[in-house]
C-alpha positions in Angstrom: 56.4 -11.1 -22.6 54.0 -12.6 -25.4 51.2 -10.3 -25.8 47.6 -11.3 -27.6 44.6 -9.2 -28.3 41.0 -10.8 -27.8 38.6 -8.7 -29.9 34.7 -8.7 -29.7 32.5 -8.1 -32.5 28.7 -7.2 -31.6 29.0 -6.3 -28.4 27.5 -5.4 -26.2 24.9 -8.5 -26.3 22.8 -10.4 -23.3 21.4 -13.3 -24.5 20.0 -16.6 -23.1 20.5 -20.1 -25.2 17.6 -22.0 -25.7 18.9 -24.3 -22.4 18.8 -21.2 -20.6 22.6 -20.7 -20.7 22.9 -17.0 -20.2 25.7 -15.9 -23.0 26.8 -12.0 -23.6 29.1 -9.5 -22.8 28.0 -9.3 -19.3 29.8 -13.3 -19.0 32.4 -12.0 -20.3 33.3 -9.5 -18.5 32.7 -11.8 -15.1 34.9 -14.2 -16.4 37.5 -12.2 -17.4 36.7 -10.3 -13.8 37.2 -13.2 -11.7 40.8 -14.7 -14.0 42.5 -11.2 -13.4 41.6 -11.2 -9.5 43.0 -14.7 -9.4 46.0 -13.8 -11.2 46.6 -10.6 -9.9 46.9 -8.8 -13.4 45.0 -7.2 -15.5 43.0 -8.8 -18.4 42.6 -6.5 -21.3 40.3 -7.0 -24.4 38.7 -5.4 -27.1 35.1 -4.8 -27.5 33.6 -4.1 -30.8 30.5 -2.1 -31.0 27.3 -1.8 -33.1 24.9 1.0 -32.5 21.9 -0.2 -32.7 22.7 -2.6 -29.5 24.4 0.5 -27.9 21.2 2.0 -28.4 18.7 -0.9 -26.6 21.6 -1.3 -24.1 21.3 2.5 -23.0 17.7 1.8 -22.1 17.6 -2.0 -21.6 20.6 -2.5 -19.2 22.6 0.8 -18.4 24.4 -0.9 -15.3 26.1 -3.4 -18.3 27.6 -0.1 -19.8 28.4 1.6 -16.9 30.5 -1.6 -16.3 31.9 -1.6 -19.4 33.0 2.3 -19.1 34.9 1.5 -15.9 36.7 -1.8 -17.2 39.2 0.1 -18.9 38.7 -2.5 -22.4 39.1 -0.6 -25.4 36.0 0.0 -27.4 35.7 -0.4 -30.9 33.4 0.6 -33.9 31.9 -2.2 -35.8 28.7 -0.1 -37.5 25.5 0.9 -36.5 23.3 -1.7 -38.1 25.5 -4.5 -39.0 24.2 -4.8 -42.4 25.1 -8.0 -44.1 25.8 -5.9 -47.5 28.5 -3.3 -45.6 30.5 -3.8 -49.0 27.6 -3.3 -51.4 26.5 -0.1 -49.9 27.0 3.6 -51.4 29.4 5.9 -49.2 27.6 7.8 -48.1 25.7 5.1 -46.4 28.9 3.4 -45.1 30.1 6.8 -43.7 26.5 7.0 -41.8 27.1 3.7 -40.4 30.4 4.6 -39.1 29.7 8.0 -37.8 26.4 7.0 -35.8 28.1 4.0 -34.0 31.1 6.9 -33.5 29.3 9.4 -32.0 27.3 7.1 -29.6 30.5 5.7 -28.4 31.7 8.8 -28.1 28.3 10.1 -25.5 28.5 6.8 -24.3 32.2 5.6 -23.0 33.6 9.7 -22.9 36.3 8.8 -25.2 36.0 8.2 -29.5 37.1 4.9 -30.8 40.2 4.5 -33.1 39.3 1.3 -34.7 36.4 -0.2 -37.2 35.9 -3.7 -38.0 33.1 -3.7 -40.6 30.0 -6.1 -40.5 31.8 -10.1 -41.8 35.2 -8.0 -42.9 33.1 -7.1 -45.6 34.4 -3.4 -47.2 35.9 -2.2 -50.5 38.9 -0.5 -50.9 37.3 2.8 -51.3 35.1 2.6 -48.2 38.4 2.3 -46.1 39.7 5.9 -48.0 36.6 7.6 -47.1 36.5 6.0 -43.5 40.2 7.3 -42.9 39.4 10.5 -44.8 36.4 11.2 -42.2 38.4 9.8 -39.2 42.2 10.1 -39.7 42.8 8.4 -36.4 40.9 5.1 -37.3 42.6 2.1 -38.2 40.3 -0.5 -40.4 41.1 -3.9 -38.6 40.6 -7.4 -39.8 42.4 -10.6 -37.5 44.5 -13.3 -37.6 42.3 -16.2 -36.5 38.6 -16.3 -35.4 35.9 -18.7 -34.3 34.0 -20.2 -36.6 29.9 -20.2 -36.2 29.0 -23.6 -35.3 31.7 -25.9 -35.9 33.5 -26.5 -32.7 32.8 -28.3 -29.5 34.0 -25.8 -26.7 36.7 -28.4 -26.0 37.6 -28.5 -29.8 37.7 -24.2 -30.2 39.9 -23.8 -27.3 42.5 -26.5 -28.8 42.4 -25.0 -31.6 42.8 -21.5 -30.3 46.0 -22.5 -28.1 47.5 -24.3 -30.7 46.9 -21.0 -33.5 48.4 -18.5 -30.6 51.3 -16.2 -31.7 52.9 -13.4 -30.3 51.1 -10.1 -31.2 47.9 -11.8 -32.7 44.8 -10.6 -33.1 41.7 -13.0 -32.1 38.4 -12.3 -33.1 35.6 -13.1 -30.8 31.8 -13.7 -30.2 30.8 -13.3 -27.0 27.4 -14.3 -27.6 28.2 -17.4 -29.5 28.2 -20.9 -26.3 30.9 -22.6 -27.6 33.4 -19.5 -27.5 32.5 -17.9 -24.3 32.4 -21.8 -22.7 35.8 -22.0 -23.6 37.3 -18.7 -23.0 38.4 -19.9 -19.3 40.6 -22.3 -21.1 41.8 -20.4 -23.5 43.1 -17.2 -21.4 44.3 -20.0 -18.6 46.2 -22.1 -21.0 47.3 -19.2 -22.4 48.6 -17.3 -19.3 50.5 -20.4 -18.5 52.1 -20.4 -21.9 53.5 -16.2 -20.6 50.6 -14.4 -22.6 49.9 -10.8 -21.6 46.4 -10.1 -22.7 46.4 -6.8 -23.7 43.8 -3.8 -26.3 44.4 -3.7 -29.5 46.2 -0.4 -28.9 48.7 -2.2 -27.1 50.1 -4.2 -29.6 53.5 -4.1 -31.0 52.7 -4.1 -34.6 50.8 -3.0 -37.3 47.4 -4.4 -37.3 45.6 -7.0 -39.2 44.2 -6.5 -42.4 44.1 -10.4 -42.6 40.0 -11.2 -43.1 38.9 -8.1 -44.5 37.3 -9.2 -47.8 35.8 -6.9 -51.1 34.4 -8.6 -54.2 36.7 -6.9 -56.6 37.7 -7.4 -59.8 41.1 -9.7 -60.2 44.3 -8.5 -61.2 45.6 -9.7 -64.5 49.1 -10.2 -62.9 48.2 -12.5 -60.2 50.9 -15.1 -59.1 49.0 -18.8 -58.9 49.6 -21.3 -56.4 48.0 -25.1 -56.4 46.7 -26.4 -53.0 47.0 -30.1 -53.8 45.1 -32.8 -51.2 46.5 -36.2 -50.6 44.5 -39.5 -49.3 41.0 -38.0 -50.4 37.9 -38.5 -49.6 38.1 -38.9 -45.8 35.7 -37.9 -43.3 37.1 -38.1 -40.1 35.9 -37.2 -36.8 38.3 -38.0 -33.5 37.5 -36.5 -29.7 34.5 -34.1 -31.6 37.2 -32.8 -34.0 35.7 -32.8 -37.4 38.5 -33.6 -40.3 38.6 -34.5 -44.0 37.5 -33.4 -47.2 33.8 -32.5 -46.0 35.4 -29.7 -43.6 37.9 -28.6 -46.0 35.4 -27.9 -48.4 33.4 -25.8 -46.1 36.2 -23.9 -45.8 36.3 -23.3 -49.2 32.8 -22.5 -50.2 32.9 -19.2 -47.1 36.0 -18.3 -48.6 35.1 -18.5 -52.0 31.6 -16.3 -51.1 33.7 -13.0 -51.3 36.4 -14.0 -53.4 37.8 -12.3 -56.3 38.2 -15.4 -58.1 37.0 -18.7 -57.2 39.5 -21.0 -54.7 40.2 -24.1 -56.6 42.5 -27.2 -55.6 43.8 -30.6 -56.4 42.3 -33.8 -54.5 45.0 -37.0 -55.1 42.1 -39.4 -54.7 42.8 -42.8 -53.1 40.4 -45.6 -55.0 39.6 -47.7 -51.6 38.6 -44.3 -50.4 36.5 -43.0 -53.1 34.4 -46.5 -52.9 33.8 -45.7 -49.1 32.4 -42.3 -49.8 30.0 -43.6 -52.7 28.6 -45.7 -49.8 28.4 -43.8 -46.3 29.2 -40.1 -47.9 28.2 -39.3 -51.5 27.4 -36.1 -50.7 30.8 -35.1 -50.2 32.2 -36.5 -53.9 28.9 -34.6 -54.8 30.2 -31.3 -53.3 34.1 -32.4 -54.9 32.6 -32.4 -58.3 30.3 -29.2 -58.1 33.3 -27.2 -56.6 35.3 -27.3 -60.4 38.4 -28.8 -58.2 40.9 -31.5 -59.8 40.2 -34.9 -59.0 43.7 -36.8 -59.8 45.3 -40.2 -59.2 47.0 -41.2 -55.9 46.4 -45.0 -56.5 43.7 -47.7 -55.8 45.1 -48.9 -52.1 47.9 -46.3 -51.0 50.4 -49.2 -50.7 53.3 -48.3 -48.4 55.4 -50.4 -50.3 54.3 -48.8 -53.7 58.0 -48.7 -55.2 58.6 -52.5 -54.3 55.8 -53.3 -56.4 56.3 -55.2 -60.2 55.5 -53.2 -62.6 52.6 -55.0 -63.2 51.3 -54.4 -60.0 51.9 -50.8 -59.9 50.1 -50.4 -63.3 47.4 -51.9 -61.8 47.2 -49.7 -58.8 47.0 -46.7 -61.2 44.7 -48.6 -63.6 42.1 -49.4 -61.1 41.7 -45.8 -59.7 42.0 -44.4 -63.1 38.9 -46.1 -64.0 36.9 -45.1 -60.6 37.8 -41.4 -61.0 36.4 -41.5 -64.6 33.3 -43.3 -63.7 32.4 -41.4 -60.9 33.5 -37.6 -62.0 32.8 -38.2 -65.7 36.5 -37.1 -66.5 40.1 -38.5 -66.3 42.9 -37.9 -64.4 46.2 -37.0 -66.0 48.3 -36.9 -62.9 49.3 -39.6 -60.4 51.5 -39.3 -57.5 53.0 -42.3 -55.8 52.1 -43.0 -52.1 54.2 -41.2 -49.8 55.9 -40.2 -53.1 57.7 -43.3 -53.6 57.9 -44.8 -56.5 60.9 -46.9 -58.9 62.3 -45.7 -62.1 60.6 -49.1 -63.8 57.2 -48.3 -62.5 58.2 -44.8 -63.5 58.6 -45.6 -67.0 55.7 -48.4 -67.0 52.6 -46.4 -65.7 53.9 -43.0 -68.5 53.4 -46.1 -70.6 50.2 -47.1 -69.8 49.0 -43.4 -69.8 50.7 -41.8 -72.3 48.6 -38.6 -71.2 49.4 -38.9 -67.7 52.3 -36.9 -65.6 53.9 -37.7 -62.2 53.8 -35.1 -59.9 55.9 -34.2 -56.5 55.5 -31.6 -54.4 57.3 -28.1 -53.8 56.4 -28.1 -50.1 54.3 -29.9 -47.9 52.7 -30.3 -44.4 55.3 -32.5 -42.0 52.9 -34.7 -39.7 53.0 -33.5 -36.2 56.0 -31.1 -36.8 54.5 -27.9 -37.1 51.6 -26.4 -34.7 48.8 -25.3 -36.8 50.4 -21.2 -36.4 53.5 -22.9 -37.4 52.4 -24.4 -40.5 50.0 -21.4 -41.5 53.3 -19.5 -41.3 55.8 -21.5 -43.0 53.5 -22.0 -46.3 52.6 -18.5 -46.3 55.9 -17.0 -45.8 57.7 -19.7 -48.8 54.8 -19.3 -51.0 55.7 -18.8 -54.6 54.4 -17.9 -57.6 53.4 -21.6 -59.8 54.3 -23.1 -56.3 52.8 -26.8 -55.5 51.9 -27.4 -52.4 51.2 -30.7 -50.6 48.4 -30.5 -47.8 46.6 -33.5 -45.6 43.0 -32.3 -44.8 42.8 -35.2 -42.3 46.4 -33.6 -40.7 44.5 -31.8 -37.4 46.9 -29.2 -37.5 47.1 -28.5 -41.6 42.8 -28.6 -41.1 43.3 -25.7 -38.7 45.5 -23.4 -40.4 44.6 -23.9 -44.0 41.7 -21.0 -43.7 44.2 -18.5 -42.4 46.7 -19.9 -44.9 43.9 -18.8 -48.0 43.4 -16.1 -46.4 46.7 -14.7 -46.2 47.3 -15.5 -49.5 44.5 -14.0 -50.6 45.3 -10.8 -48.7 49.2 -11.4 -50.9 46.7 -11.6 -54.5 47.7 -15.2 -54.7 45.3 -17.2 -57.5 44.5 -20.7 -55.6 44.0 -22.6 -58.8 44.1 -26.6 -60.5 46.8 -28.2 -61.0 46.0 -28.7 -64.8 45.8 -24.6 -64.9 49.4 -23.9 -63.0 51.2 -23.3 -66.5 54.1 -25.5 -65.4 55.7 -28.9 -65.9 54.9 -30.7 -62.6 58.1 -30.9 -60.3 59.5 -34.5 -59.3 60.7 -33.0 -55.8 59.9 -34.7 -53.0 59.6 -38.0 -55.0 61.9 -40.8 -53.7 63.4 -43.4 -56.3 65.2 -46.0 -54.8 65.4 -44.3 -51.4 66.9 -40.9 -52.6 64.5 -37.8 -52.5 64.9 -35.9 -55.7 65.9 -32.2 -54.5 65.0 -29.3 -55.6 67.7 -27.9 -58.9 
């Protein structure tokens, strides 16, 4: 049987919304209360713990932890104070942090934890030594997919969820936060159907997560590089209350790139019709393109489907024309163009490395399949072939490639992957994936 661990960070909370929605751990708990009676088996989670709301809890409402201490959910440390800086701090005050919020646990629930999250998977290598030095049986645990503050409909978050769910992952939680603890019915329900045993962390087959867990630390000098690259840019796209395109993409980005050791950088393959659209209705977001130091590169003025049936003239054109926007707008000039739906004819080939004698055509070395991956899928299969000076071919507007691509950074990142330009991969571009005359060029 499938098993899946739902883990809680800042618990224990009771909160009401500003519509009056009461939110918390004390939800939780009735909702996961009244699933397991209906099912008839038990619904396990994991609730991580900060001290200071221990603390107002013990005075505040004693019946929530009482409840707590007879649920049988495992309880977890997640500091005492939650403090924003967790990473910045000296070790002796991370240690305090750990060891108040492990002693109060301890008084508390009659039994120590085993595992610490720390405050937004914020901790340096060295805190996690002195951590496991002071506690040998603590495990320092990140996750493999989480919700993110603000940016989902309830519907949205518990699509998203489902569609992320693997065997033996690790979900991290706020119950406190609407659009999560509205859609947690759906989630475990959809997910019970689907043969998922919820279960602690303990419980898990595996080795756990260190997936999310970020430091700022200096960059190895031996890093293997990898070049995101972005077809059809800009879009903004938003279908059902699902958010797409290059604005979300970007927000992505800029979290990730908060706590980074070096910044993420990637390719957009602009598409001219496009880019005139966003200098109207969103100019912010070619703004945000052009402050972010990513590539801005050539994927033709009008995305022909046809583009290798075209006369050369015609194809010239199409490069021409988009060539000039990108240089107006960005202030600098593309030097790689890659065909629509990577065809392209050995004349037009030939005509447009004419043209622009600085220019190169690029393919791809993998890329995201429409509708043939689920968004765990996809995160998988691009993490797993990843390469070093590998090019890879994304859709921000694909729902599925949208909902993966933070977990595929991330574990990259966690694999000391460089996410950088594709004028700074230190390769010739490959031609694979590019179709001439109805062949695909493989791979030698």
């Amino acid at each position: 049987m499938a098993k899946i661990a739902l883990t809680f960070n800042g618990a224990p909370q009771i909160v009401q919304s500003s519509e009056g929605v009461q939110l918390g751990t004390a939800e939780l708990l009735r909702v996961i209360e009244e699933l397991s009676a209906a099912w008839n088996e038990p619904i396990r989670v994991t609730l991580f713990m900060v001290g200071k709301q221990l603390q107002q809890m013990q005075s505040s409402h004693p019946e929530l932890l009482e409840h707590i201490a007879q649920s049988g959910h495992e309880i977890g440390n997640n500091s005492f104070s939650h403090p924003k800086n967790f990473h910045q701090l000296p070790l002796a005050d991370v240690l305090a942090e750990v060891r108040q919020t492990h002693e109060l646990i301890t008084q508390i629930f009659d039994r120590p934890p085993t595992c610490f999250r720390p405050p937004h998977g914020l901790i340096t290598s060295e805190a996690t030594a002195a951590i496991q030095a002071e506690f040998p049986d603590y495990q320092v645990v990140g996750w493999d997919h989480h919700d993110e503050k603000g940016n989902d409909t309830p519907e949205v978050f518990r699509d998203r969820t489902v569609d992320n769910a693997t065997d033996q992952q690790v979900l991290l939680l706020h119950d406190w936060r609407k659009p999560t603890l509205w859609a947690l019915r759906g989630i475990l329900t959809q997910l019970q159907q689907q043969g998922y045993q919820f279960v602690s962390l303990k419980d898990l087959d595996r080795q756990l997560p260190q997936q999310g867990l970020r430091a700022i630390l200096p960059p190895r000098v031996d890093m293997p590089r990898i070049a995101f690259t972005f077809d059809d840019d800009p879009k903004v796209i938003s279908k059902g209350g699902v958010r797409l395109g290059t604005a979300e993409l970007l927000r992505v980005i800029e979290d990730l790139n908060q706590t980074a050791a070096l910044p993420i950088r990637v390719t957009f393959f602009v598409v001219g019709v496009n880019l005139e659209k966003a200098q109207s209705q969103y100019p912010e977001v070619l703004q945000q393109m052009k402050a972010g130091g990513h590539d801005i590169q050539n994927h033709s003025y009008s995305h022909p489907s046809n583009f290798h049936q075209l006369s050369t003239a015609e194809a010239v054109d199409e490069v021409s024309k988009n060539h000039d926007l990108i240089t107006e707008i960005f202030g600098r000039a593309p030097q790689y163009f890659r065909p629509p739906k990577g065809f392209i004819s050995q004349e037009n080939h030939r005509a447009i490395l004419k043209a622009f004698p600085g220019y190169h055509i690029c393919g791809w070395d993998r890329h995201d399949e429409k509708d043939s991956y689920t968004a765990a899928q996809l995160r998988n299969a691009v993490v797993r072939s990843a390469q070093d000076r590998q090019i890879v071919l994304l859709h921000n507007w694909y729902k599925n490639t949208l909902w993966s691509v933070r977990g595929m950074l991330g574990d990259l990142q966690a694999k000391n992957y460089q996410f950088v330009r594709l004028s700074d991969l230190e390769r010739q571009p490959t031609l694979y994936g590019l179709k001439y005359g109805g062949k695909t060029v493989m791979k030698a």
